[in-house]
N, C-alpha and C positions, 0 to 999 in steps of 0.2 A: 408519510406512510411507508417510502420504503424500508425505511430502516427496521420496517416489520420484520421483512425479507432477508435481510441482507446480515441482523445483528447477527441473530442465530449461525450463520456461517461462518463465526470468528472461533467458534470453538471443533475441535478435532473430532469428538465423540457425535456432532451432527454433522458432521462431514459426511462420517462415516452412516450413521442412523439412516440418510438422505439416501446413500447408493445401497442400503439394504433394502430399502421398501421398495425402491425402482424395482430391484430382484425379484421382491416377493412379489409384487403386483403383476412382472413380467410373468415368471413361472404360472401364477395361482391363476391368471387369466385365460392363458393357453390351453389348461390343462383341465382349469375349472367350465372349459366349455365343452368338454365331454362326460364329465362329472353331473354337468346339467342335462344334456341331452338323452346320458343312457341313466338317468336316474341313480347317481350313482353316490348321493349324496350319504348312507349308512356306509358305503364303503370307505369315503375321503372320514368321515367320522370316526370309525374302525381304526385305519389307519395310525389317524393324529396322539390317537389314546396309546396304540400298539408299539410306538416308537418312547414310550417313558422310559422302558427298560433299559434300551441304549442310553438316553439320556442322564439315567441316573450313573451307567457303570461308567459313560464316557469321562462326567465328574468324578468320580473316584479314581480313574486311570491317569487323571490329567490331562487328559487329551480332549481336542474338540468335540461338543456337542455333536455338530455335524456329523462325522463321524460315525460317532455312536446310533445317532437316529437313523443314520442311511444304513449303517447294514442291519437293524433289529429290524428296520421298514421294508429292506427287500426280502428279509426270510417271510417275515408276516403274509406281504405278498405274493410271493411265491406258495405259499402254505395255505391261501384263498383260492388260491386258482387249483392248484394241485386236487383239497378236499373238494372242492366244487365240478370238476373236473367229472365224476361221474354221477350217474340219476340217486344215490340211496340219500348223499349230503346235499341238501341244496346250499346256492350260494350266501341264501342270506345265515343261513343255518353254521357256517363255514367261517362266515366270518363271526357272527356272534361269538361262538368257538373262542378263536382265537385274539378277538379283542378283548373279552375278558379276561383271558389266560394272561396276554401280555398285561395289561394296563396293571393286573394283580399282581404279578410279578415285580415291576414295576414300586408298587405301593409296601412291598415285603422289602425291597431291595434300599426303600428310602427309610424305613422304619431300624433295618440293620444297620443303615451308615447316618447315624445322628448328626454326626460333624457336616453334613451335605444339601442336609432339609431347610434349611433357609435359601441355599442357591437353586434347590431344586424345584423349592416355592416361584423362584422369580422366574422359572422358566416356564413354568406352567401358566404365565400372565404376560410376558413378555420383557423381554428386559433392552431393548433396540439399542440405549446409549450406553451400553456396554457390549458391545459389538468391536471386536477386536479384526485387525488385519487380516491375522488367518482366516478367521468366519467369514471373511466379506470375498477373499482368494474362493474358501470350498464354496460359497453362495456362490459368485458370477461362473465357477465352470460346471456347477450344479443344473443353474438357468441356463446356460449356453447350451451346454447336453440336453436338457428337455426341451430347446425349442428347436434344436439343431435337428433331436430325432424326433416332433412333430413334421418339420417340414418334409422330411424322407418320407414318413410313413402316414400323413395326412389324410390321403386316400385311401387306404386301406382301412386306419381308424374308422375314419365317413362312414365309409360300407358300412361294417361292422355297430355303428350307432345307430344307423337307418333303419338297413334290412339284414342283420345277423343271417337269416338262414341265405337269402341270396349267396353271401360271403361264402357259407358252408358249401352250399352249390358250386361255386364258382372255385373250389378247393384252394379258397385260401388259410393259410394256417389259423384257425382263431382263436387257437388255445393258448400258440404262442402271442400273436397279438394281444388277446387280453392280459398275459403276463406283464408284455413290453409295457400295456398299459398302466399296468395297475406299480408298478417300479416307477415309471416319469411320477403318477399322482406322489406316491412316496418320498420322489426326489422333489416336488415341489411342496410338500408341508416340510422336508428338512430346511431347504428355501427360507421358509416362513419363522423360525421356530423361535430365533432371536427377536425377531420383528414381533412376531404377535402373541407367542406364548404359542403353547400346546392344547390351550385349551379353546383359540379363536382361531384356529387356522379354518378350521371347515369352514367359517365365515367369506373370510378370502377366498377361498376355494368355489365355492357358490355364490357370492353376492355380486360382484363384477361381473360375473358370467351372468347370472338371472337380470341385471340390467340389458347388458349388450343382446343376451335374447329377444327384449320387449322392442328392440332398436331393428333387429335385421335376420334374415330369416338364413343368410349365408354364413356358410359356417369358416369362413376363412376371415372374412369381416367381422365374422361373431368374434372371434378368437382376439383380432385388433383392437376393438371394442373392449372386450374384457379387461384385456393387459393395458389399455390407456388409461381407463376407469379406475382398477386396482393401482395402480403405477400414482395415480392422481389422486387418490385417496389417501396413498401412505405419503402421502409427501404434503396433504392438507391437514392430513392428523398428526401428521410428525409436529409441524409448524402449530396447530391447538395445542400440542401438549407441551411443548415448551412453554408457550406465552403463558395458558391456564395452569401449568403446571398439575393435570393430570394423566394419568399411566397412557401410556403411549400406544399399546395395542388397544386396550378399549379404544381409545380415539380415532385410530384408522380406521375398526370393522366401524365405529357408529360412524365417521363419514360418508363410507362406503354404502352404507346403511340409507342415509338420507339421502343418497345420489337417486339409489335405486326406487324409493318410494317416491322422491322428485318428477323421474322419468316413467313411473306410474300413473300419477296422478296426472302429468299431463300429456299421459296417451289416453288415458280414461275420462279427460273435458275435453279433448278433440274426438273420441269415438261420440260422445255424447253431442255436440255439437252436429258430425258429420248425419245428412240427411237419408233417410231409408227410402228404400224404395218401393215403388209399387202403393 
C-alpha cells in the first residue's frame, strides 16, 4: 500500500502540486476563519470572480498569474471598502458593483485574445500540475505575508469580527482594518488559483473554516484547524486525483467537502445521544 504514497512522488510536477496545496490550505484556512465569522462569504466570492481580469492580462503579458490576480484583487478591494466606506452605498451594494464590473471585463478581455481561451479555461478549474517554480516562490511569500500579518493584527481583526462598534469606540482604525482585511482574503484566493481554479476558491476559503467552527469555539484554534483540514484536504485530493485521474481541484474542495459533513454528522449523533436535562 505504500507505494500509493510514495509513486506519485517520483515525478517533478507533484512535487510541486503537494507544496501548492499545503499553501492554499495554509492561506484559505487562516483567512477563511474570518470569512466565516464575519459573514463574509459574498465578499471571498466577489473577490475570486474580480481577479479574472488580472488573470487574463497576466497571460497575455507573459508573466505570472499571480501577479496579475494580486494587483486586479487589491484594487477590487480597496474599491469595496472605499464605496462602502460611507451610508448611500452599502457594502454588499459595492461589491455587487464591482464584481460584476470586473469578472465582465474579465469575459471581454478573453473573447479579444482568442489565442489565450483554452489556458484561461484551465484556470478557471484549476490546473495544480502545471504549477511552475515561480508560482510556488509568489505562493509561499503570498502565505507567509497573510499569516505573518494575521499574527500581528489577530486581535484587532477579533474585535472587529465580534463587536465592530466596541472597535469603533475603542478608536481603532476599522476602515483601515477592514481594508488590510479584505487585501490578506485577496492574497489568499491568488494562493489558491493554480490549485483550485477561480471558480472553487470560495470553497476553500469557507469549507475548512466551517469544519474547524463546528470543532472549537477559539478563534486562534479555529484558525489551526482550518489550515490543518485545508492543508489535509489538498494533499488527500491531490493523491485521488492522480490515482482516479480526475481534475484536481474538484477533488480537493470534494474532500474537504466530506471532511466537513463527516465532522457534522458526528457532532449531530453525539448531540443526539447527549442527555437533556430537566
Amino acid at each position: 500500500m505504500l507505494h500509493y504514497l510514495t509513486d506519485p512522488l517520483q515525478y517533478t510536477f507533484m512535487q510541486r502540486a503537494l507544496v501548492a496545496v499545503v499553501f492554499t490550505g495554509l492561506a484559505c484556512g487562516v483567512l477563511g476563519s474570518y470569512v466565516v465569522l464575519r459573514g463574509l462569504a459574498f465578499i471571498g466570492d466577489a473577490l475570486t470572480h474580480a481577479v479574472f481580469p488580472g488573470v487574463v492580462l497576466a497571460f497575455a503579458a507573459g508573466v505570472s498569474i499571480l501577479l496579475g490576480a494580486l494587483a486586479v484583487g487589491a484594487v477590487t478591494a480597496a474599491g469595496i471598502a472605499i464605496l462602502s466606506r460611507g451610508r448611500r452605498v452599502s457594502e454588499d451594494t459595492a461589491i455587487g458593483i464591482l464584481f460584476a464590473a470586473m469578472f465582465a471585463l474579465g469575459v471581454v478581455l478573453v473573447s479579444s485574445l482568442a489565442a489565450y481561451q483554452k489556458d484561461v479555461a484551465e484556470l478557471l478549474f484549476g490546473n495544480i500540475l502545471g504549477v511552475s517554480r515561480t508560482d510556488l516562490v509568489l505562493a509561499g511569500a503570498a502565505t507567509a505575508v497573510a499569516v505573518c500579518a494575521v499574527a500581528l493584527l489577530n486581535k484587532e481583526l477579533a474585535l472587529i469580527a465580534f463587536d465592530r462598534e466596541m472597535a469603533e469606540a475603542m478608536r481603532y482604525p476599522v476602515f483601515v482594518l477592514d481594508l488590510v482585511l479584505l487585501g490578506l482574503i485577496a492574497l489568499a484566493i491568488v494562493v489558491s488559483l493554480r490549485a483550485i481554479g477561480n471558480i472553487l476558491v470560495l470553497a476553500m476559503l469557507v469549507t475548512p473554516a466551517a469544519t474547524a467552527r463546528l470543532l472549537t469555539d477559539r478563534l486562534v484554534t479555529m484558525q489551526a484547524v482550518a489550515a490543518a483540514v485545508g492543508a489535509a484536504s489538498g494533499i488527500a485530493g491531490l493523491y485521488i486525483s492522480f490515482w482516479w485521474n480526475v481534475a484536481s481541484g474538484g477533488a480537493v474542495v470534494l474532500t474537504a467537502t466530506a471532511v466537513f459533513f463527516a465532522v457534522f454528522l458526528v457532532q449531530a449523533a453525539a448531540g443526539a445521544r447527549r442527555p437533556t436535562s430537566g
